[in-house]
N, CA, C and O of each residue as an XYZ file, in Angstrom:
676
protein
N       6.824      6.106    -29.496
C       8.079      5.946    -28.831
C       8.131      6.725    -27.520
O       9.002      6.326    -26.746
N       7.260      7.922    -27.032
C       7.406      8.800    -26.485
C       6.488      8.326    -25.446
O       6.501      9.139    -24.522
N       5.628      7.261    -25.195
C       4.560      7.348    -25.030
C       4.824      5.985    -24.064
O       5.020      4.810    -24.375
N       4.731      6.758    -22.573
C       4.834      5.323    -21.726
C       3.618      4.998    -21.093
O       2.707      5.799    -20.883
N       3.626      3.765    -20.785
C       2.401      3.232    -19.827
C       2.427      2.345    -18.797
O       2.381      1.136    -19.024
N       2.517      2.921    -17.355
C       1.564      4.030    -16.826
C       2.290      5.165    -17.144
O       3.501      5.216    -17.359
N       1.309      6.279    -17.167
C       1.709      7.769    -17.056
C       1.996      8.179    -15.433
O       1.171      8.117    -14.521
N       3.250      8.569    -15.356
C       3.518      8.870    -13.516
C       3.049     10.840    -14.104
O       3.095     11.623    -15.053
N       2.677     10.702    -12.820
C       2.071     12.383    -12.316
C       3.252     12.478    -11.356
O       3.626     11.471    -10.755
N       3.888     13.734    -11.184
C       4.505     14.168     -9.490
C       3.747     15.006     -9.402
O       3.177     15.810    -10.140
N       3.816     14.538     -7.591
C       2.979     15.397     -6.573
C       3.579     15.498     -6.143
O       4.429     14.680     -5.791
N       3.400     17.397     -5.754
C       4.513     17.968     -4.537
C       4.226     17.777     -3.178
O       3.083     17.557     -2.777
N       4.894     17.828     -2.683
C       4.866     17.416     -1.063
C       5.527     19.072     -0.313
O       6.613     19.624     -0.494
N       4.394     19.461      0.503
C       5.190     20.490      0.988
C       4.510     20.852      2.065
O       3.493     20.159      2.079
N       4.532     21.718      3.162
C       4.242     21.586      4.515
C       3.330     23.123      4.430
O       3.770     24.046      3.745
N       2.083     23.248      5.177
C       0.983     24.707      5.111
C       2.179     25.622      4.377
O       3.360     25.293      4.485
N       1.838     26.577      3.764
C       2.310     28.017      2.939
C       4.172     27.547      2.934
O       4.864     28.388      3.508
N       4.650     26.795      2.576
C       5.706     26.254      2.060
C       6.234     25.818      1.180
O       7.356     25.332      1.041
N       4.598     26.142     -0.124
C       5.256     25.407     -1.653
C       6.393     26.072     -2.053
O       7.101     26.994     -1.646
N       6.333     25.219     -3.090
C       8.296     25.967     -3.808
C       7.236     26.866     -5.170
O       6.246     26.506     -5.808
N       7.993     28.042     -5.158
C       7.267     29.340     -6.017
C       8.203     29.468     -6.927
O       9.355     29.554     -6.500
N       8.032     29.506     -8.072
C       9.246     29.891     -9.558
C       8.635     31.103     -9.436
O       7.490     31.474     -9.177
N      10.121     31.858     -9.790
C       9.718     33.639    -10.649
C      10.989     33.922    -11.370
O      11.930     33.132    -11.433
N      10.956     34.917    -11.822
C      12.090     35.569    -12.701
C      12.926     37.061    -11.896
O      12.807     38.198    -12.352
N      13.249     36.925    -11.405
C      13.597     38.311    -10.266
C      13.917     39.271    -11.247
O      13.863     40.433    -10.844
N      14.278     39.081    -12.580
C      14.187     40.252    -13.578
C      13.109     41.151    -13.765
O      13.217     42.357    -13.988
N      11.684     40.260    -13.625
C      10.552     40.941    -14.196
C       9.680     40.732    -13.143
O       8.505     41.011    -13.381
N      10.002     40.231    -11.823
C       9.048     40.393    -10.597
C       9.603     40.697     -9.514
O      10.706     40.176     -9.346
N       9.211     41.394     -8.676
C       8.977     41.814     -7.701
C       8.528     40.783     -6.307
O       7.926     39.756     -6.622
N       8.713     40.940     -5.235
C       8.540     40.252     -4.209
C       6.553     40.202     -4.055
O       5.602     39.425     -3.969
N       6.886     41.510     -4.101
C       4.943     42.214     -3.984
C       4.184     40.841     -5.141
O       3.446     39.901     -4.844
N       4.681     41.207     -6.306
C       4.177     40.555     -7.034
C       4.048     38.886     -7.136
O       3.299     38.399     -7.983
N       4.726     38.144     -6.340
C       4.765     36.863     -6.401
C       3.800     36.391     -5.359
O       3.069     35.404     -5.266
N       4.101     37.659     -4.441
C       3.226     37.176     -3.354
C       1.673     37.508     -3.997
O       0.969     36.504     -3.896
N       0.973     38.642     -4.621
C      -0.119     38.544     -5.061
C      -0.482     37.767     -6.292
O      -1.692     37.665     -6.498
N       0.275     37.240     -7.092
C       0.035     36.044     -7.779
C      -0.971     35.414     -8.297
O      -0.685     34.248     -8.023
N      -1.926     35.388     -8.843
C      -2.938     34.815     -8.574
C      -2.891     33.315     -8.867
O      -2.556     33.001    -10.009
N      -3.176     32.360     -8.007
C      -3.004     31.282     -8.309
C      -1.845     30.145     -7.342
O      -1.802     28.915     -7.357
N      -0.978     31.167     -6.538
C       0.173     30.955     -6.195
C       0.054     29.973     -5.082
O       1.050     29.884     -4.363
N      -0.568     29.513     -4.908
C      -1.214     28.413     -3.730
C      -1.824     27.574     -4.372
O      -2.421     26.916     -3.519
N      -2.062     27.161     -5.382
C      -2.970     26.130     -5.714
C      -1.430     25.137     -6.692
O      -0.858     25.396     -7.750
N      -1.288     24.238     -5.887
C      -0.237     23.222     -6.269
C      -1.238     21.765     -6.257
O      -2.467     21.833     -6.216
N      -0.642     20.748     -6.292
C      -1.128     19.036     -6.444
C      -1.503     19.251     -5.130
O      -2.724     19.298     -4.979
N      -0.834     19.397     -4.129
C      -1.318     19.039     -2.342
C      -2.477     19.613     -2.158
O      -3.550     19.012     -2.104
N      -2.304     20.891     -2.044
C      -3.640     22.036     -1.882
C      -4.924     21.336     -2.953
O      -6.103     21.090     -2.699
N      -4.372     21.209     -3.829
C      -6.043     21.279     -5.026
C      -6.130     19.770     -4.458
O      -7.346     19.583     -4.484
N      -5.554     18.601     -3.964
C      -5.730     17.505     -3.733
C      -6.957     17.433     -2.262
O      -7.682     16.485     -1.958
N      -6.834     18.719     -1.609
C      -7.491     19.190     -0.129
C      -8.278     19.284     -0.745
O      -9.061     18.354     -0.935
N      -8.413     20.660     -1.411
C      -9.775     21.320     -2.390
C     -11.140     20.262     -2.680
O     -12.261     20.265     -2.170
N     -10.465     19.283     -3.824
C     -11.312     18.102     -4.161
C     -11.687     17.470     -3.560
O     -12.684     16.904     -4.009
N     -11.209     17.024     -2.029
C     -11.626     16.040     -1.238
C     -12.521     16.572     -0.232
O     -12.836     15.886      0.740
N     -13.111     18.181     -0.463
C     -13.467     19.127      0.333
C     -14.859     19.033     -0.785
O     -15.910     18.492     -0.443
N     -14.739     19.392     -1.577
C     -16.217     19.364     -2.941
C     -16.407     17.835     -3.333
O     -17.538     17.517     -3.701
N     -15.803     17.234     -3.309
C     -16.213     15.816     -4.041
C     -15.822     14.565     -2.549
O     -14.789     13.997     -2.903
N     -16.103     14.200     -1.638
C     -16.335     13.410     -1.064
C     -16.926     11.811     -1.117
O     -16.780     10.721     -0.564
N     -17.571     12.373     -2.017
C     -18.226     10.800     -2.458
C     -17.045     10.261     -3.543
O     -17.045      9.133     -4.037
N     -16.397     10.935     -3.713
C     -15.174     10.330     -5.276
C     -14.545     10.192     -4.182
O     -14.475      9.026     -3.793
N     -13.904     11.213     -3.336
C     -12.164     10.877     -2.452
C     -12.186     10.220     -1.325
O     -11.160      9.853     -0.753
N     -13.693      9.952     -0.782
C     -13.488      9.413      0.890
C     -12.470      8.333      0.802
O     -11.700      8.247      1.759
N     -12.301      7.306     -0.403
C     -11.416      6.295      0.118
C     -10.039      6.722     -0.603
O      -9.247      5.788     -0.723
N      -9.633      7.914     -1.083
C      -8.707      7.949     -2.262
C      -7.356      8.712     -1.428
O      -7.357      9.777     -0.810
N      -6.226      7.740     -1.664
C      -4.976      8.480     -1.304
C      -4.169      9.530     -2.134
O      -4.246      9.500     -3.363
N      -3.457     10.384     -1.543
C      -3.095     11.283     -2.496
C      -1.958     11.018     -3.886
O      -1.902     11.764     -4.863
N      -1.273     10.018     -3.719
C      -0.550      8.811     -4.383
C      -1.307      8.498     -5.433
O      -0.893      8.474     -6.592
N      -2.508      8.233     -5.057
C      -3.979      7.397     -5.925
C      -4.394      8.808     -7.061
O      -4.430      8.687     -8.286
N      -4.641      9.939     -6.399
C      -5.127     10.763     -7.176
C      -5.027     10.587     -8.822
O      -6.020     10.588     -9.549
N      -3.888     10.462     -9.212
C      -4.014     10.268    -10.541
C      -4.761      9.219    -11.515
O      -4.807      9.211    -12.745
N      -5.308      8.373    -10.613
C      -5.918      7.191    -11.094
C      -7.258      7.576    -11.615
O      -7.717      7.188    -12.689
N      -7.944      8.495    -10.637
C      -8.995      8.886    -10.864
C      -9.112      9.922    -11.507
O      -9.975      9.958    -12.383
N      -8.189     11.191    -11.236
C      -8.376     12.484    -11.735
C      -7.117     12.882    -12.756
O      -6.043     12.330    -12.999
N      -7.620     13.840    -13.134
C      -6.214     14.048    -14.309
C      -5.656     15.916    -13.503
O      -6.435     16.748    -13.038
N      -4.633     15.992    -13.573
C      -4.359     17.172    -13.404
C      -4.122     18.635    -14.345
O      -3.057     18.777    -14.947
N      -4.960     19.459    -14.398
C      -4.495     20.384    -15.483
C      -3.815     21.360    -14.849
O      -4.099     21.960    -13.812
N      -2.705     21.483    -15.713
C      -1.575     22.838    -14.959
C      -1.965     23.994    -15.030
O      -1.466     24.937    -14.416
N      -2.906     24.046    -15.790
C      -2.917     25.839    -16.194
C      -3.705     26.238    -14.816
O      -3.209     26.757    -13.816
N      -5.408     25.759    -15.085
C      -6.210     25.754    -14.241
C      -6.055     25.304    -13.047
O      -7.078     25.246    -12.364
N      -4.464     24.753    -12.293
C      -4.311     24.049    -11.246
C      -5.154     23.588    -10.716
O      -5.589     24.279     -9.795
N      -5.669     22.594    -10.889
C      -7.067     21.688    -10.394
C      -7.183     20.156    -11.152
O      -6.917     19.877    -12.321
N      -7.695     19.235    -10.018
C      -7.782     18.163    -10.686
C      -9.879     17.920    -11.285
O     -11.038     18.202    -10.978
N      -9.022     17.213    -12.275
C     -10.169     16.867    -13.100
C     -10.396     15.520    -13.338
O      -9.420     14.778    -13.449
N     -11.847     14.952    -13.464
C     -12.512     13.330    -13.049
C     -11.656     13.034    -14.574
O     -11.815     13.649    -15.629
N     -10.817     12.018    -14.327
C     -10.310     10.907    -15.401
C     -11.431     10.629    -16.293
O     -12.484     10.215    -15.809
N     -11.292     10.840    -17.718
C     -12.503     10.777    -18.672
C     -11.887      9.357    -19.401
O     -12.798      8.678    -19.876
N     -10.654      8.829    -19.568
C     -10.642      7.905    -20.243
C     -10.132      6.582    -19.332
O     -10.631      6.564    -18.207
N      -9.291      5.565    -19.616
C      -9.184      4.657    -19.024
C      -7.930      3.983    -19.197
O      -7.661      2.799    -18.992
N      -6.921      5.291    -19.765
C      -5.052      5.059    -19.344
C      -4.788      5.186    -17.837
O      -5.430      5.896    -17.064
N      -3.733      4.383    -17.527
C      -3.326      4.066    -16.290
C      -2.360      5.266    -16.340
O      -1.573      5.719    -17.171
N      -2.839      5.650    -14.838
C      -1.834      6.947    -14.244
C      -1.500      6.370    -12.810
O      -2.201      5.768    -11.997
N      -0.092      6.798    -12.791
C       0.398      6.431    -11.310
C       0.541      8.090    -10.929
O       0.329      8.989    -11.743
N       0.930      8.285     -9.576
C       1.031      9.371     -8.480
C       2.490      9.155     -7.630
O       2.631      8.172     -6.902
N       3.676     10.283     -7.814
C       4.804      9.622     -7.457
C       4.944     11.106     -6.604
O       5.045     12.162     -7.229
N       4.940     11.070     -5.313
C       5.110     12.051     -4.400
C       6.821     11.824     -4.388
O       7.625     10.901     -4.513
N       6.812     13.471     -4.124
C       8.375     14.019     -4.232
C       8.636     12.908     -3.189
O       7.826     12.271     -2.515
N      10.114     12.840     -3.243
C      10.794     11.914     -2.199
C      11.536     12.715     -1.088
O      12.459     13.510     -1.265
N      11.156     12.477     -0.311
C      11.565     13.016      1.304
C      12.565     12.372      2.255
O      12.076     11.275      2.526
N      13.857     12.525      2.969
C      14.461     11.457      4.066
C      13.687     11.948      5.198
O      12.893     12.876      5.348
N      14.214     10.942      6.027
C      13.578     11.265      7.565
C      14.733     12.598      7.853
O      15.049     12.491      9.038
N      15.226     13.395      7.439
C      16.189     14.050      7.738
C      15.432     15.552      7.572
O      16.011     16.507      8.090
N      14.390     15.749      6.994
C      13.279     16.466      6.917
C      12.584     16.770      7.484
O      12.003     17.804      7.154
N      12.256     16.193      8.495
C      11.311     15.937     10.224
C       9.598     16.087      9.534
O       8.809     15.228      9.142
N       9.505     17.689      9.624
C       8.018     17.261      9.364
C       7.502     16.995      7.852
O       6.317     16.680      7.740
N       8.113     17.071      6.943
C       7.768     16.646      5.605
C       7.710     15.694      5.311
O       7.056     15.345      4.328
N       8.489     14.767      6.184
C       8.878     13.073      6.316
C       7.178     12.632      6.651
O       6.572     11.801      5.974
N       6.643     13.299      7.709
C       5.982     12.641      8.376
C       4.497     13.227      7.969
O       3.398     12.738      8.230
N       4.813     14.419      7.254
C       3.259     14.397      6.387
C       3.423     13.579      4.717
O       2.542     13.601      3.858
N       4.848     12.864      4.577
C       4.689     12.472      3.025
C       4.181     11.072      3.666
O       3.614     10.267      2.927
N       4.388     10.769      5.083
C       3.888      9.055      5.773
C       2.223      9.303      5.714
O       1.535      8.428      5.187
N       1.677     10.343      6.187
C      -0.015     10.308      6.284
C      -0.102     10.369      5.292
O      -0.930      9.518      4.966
N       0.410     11.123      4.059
C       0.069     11.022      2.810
C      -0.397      9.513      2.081
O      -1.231      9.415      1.180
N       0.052      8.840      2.454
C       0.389      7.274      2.534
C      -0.798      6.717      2.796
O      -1.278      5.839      2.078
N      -1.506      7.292      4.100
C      -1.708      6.065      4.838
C      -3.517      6.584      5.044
O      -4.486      5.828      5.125
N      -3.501      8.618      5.099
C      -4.947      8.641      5.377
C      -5.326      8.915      4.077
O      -4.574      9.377      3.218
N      -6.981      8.512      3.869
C      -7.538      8.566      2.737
C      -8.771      9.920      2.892
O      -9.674     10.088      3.711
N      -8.351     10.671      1.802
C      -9.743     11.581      1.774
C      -9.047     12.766      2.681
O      -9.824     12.987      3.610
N      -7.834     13.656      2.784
C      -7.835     14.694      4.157
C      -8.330     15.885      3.080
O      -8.421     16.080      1.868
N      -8.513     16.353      3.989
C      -9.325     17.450      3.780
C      -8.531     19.144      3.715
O      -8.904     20.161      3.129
N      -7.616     18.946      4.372
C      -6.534     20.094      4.809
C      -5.210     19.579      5.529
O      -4.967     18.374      5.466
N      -4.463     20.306      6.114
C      -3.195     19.785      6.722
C      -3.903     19.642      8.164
O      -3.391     18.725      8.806
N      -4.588     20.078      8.611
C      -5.090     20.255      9.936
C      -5.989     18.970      9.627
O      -5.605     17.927     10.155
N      -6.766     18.935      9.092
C      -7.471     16.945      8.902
C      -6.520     15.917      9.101
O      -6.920     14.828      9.515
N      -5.067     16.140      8.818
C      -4.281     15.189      8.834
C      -3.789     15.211      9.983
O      -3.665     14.023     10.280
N      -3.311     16.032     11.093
C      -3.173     16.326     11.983
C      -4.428     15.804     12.693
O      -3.961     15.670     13.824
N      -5.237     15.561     12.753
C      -6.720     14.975     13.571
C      -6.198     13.379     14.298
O      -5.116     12.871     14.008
N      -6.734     13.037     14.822
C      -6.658     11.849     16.065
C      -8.238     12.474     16.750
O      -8.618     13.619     16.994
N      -8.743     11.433     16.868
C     -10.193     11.349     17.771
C     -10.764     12.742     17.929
O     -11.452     13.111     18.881
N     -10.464     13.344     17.070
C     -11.029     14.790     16.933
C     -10.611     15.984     17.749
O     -11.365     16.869     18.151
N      -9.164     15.884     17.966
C      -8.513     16.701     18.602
C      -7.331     16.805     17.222
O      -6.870     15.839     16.613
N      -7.054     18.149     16.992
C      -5.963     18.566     15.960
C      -5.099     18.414     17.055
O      -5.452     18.513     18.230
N      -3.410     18.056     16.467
C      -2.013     17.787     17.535
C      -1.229     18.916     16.249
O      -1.499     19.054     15.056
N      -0.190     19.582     17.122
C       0.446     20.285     17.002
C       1.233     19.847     15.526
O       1.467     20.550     14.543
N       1.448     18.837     15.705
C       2.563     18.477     14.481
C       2.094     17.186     14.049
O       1.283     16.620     14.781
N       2.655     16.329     12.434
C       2.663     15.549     12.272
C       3.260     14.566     13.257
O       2.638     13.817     14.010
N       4.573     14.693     13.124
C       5.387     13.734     13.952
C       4.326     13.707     15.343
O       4.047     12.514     15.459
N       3.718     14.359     16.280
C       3.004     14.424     17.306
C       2.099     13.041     17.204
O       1.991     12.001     17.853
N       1.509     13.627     16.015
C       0.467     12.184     15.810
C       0.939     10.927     15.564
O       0.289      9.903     15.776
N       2.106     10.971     15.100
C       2.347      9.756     15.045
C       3.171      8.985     15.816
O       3.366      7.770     15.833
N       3.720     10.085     16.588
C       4.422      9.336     18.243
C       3.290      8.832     18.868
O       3.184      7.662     19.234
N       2.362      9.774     19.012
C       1.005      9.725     20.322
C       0.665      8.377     19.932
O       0.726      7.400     20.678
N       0.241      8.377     18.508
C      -0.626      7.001     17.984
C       0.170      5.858     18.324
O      -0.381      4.879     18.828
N       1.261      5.869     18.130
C       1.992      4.703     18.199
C       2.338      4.379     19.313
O       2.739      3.222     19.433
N       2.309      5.503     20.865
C       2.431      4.934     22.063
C       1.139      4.453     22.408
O       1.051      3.369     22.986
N       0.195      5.067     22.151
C      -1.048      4.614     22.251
C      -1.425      3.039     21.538
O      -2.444      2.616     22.084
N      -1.080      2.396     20.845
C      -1.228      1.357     20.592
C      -0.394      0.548     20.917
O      -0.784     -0.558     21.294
N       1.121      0.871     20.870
C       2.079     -0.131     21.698
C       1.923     -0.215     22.752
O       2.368     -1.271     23.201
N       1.336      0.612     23.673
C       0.972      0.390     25.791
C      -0.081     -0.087     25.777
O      -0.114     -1.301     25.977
N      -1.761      0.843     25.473
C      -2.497      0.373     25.357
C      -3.121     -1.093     25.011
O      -3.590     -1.791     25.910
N      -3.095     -1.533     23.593
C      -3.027     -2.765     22.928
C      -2.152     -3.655     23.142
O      -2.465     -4.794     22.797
N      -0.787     -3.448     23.770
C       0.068     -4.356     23.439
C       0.224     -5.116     22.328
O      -0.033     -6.298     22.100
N       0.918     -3.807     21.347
C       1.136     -4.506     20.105
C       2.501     -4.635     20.427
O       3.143     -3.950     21.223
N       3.105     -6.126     19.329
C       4.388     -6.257     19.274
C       4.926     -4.976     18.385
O       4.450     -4.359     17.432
N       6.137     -4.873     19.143
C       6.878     -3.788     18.445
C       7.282     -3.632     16.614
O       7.316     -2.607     15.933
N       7.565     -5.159     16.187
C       7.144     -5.280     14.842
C       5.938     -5.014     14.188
O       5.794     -4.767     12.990
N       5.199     -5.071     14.937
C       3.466     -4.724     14.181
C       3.064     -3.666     14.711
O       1.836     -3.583     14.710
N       3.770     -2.539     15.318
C       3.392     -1.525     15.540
C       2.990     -0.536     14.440
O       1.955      0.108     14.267
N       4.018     -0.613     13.822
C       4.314      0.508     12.893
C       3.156      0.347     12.021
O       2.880      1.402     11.450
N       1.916     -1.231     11.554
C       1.400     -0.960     10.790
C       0.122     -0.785     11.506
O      -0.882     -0.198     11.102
N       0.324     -1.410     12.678
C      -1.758     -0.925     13.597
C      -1.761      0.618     13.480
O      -2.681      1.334     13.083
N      -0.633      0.942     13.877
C      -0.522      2.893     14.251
C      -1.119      3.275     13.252
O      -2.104      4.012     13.293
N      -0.378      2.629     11.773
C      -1.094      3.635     10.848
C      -2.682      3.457     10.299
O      -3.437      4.329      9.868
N      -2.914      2.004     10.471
C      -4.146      1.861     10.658
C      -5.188      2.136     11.834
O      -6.384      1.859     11.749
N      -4.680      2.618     12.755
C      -5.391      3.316     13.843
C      -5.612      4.513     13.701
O      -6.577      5.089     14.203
N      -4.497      5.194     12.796
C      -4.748      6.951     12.370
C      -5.867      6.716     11.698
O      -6.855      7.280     12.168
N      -6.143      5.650     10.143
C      -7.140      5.725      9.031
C      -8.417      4.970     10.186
O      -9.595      5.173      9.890
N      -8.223      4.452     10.968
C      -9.635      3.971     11.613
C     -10.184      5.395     12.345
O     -11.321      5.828     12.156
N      -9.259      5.997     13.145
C      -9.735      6.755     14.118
C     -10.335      8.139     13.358
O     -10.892      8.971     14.074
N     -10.234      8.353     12.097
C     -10.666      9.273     10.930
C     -12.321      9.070     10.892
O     -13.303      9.807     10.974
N     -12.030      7.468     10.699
C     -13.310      7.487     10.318
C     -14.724      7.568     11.553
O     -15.934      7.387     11.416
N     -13.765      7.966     12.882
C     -14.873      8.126     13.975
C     -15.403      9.670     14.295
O     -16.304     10.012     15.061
N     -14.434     10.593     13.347
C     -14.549     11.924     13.836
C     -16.098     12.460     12.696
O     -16.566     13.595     12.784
């Protein structure tokens, strides 16, 4: 009865040293949360990690996808190669555009396969850009002037110009 299929995973979505941290302010200390051990390794980060050691599994794998392939263990925060053959979906926190840059790293989340860090996602022709949103203004003027794409089909060359232009760096 308990037992649905697909199994959804959430993945957190959160921007460099911005995860959300639980503690008990009864029995910790500031000192202490911050030395933590472990206190950085969330779904996003260990999702970098893996695509940093295992390349040949993640080059084509979105972070959405992760669960398909890997299973997540909480304790050990780390994903682990899927040993059986239940369907897992990947349901990234939900973000508005009212968020600015979380909006626009939960969109690369989407769209590039395999990043490596927040700064991989940030990449265009092998120049890191300041911000998400950066890359994805630049990209998208760059293909709407350049190319003359129609303004309706912008939105999807751009993002396929981010996942092409990945694969030139």
């Amino acid at each position: 009865m308990h037992q649905h299929s697909p199994s959804v995973t959430r993945l957190q979505l959160h921007l460099p040293e911005m995860q959300t941290v639980r503690f008990n302010p009864d029995h910790e200390t500031a000192d202490d949360i911050i030395h933590r051990e472990g206190i950085h390794n969330t779904t996003l980060n260990a999702f970098f990690n893996l695509c940093r050691a295992r390349p040949e599994l993640t080059h084509d794998l979105l972070y959405p996808d992760c669960p398909s392939k890997f299973t997540w263990d909480p304790k050990s925060k780390v994903w682990n190669l899927r040993n059986n053959n239940h369907d897992a979906i990947g349901r990234v926190t939900f973000c508005p555009p009212s968020a600015g840059e979380r909006y626009y790293l939960r969109m690369l989340l989407y769209t590039v396969k395999g990043p490596t860090s927040f700064e991989d996602l940030k990449s265009y022709n092998g120049e890191v850009l300041p911000t998400f949103m950066t890359l994805i203004i630049t990209t998208s003027y760059i293909l709407h002037f350049n190319l003359h794409v129609l303004p309706e089909d912008s939105w999807k060359e751009m993002m396929n110009g981010i996942s092409a232009s990945r694969k030139l760096d």
